[in-house]
N, C-alpha and C positions, 0 to 999 in steps of 0.2 A: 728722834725724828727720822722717820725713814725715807732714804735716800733716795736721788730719782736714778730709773734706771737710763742708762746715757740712749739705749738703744730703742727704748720706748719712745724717745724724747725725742729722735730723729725720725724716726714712724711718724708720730704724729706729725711734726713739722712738716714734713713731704708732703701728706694728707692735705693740710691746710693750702700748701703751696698749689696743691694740684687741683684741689676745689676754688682755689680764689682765681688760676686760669680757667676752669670751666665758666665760672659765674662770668667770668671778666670775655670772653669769647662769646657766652650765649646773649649781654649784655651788651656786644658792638653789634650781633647779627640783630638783634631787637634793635638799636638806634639807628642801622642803618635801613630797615622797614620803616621806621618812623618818620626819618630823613627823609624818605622816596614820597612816602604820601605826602609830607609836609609841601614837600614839591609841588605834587600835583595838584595841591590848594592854590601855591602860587601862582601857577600855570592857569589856573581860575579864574583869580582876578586881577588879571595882566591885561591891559590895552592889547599888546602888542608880545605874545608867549612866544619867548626861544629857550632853545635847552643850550648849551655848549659846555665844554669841560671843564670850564674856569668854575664858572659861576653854578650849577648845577654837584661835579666832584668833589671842587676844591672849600666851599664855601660851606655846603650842604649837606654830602652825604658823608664827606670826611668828617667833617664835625661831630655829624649823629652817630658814625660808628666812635670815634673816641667818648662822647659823654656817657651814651650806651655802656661802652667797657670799665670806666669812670666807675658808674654809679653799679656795674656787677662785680666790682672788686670791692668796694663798699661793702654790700651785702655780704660777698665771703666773710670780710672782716668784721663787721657786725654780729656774723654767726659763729666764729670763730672766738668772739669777746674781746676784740681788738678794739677796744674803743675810743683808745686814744689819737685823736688827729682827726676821729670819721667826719666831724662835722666841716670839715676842708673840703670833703668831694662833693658838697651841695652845692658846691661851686662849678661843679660838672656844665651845666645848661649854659654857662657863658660862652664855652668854646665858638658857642653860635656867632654873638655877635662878634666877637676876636676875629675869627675869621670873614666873616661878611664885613668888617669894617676894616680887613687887611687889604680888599681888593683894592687893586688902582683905583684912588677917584674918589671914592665912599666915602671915608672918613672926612674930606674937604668938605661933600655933599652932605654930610650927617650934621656935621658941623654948622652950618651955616643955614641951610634949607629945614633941616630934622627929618628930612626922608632918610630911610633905609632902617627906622630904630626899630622896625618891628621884631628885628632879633633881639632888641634889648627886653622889649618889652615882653616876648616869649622867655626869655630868663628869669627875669622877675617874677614871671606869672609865676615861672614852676618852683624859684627858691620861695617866695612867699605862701605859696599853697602847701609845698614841701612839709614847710615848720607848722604852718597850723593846721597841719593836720596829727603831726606826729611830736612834734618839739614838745618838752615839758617845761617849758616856761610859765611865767604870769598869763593865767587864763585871758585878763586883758590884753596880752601885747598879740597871744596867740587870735582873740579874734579881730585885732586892726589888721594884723596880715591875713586872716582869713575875708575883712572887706575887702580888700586892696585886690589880694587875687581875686577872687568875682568879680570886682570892677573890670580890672585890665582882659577876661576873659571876656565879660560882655563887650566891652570896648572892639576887642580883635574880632570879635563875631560879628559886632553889629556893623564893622566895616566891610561888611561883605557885600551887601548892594551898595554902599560907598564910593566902594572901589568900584567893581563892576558893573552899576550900573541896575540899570530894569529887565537885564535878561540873567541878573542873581538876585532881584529880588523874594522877600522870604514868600513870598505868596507862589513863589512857581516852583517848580520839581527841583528844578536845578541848582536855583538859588537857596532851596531847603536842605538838600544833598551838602553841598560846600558849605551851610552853616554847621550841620551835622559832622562834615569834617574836620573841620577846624577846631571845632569846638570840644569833642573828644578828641583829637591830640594833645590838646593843652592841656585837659583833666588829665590824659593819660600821663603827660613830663611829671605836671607837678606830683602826680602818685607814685611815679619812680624816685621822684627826686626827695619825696618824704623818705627813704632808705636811711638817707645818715640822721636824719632827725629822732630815728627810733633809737632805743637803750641797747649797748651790745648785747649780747646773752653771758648770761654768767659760767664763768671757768668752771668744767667740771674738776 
């Protein structure tokens, strides 16, 4: 059996390490663009739109940069043929509501009212979309979670004159614009979030 060389063995390792930082960096700067627009959805269909640091940094864009970097260190490892553990980082899209149900208040308000769960329900969308689109499981289980996510997308979408009213109704520009928003974000998470659901690639 021919021996490995130790020096090769550390070349690659670096490689790997140095690619799962790029993916995992280009992977916060993608979540936190995703974050920012997701924003600006809310900002949508808000009664009453404020931005401040709590709720906006800490809730929102801190979030999307961590599940972002999440889900591109994934990918390194994925590519790398690390595929033990991947399916842990589809757990990425939670950070969302952890954090939105860490703020003062929330969690009493989640709790009792069910306001605030749109973050839960943007997680789901994306881990269930995630797996059926890419999980090789039972073809049956993959298309109940391929219902379940279409449901909850229609759901988030079609609260969009809901929430806002007759000046985001789908018949007007505006109210077309924010469906078109929101509704490619979510496709967009849960496409990222099918990452660990795919097969690593095999060691050369």
């Amino acid at each position: 059996m021919a021996s490995l060389d130790p020096s090769g063995l550390a070349v690659e390792t670096n490689a790997r390490h140095r690619h799962s930082w790029t993916l995992g960096a280009f992977g916060a700067l993608a979540g936190v663009a995703w974050a920012a627009a997701l924003r600006s959805y809310m900002w949508q269909i808000s009664e009453a739109p404020t931005v401040d640091w709590t709720g906006t940094f800490a809730a929102i864009i801190l979030p999307g940069a961590v599940c972002g970097a999440l889900l591109g260190v994934a990918e390194a490892r994925r590519e790398a043929g690390l595929g033990r553990g991947l399916r842990w980082f589809a757990l990425a899209p939670f950070v969302f509501p952890v954090a939105a149900l860490a703020m003062p208040g929330v969690l009493w308000i989640f709790l009792t009212t069910g306001l605030g769960g749109g973050s839960v329900g943007v997680a789901l969308l994306a881990v269930t979309g995630g797996a059926a689109m890419s999980w090789r499981g039972p073809v049956w289980a993959r298309v109940l979670l391929g219902v379940l996510a279409v449901a909850l997308l229609g759901g988030l979408t079609a609260a969009v004159p809901l929430l806002g009213g007759d000046d985001l109704a789908f018949t007007t520009a505006r109210g077309a614009w924010v469906a078109v928003l929101v509704s490619s974000l979510l496709a967009l998470i849960a496409l990222a979030t099918s990452i660990p659901f795919r097969p690593a690639r095999a060691l050369r």
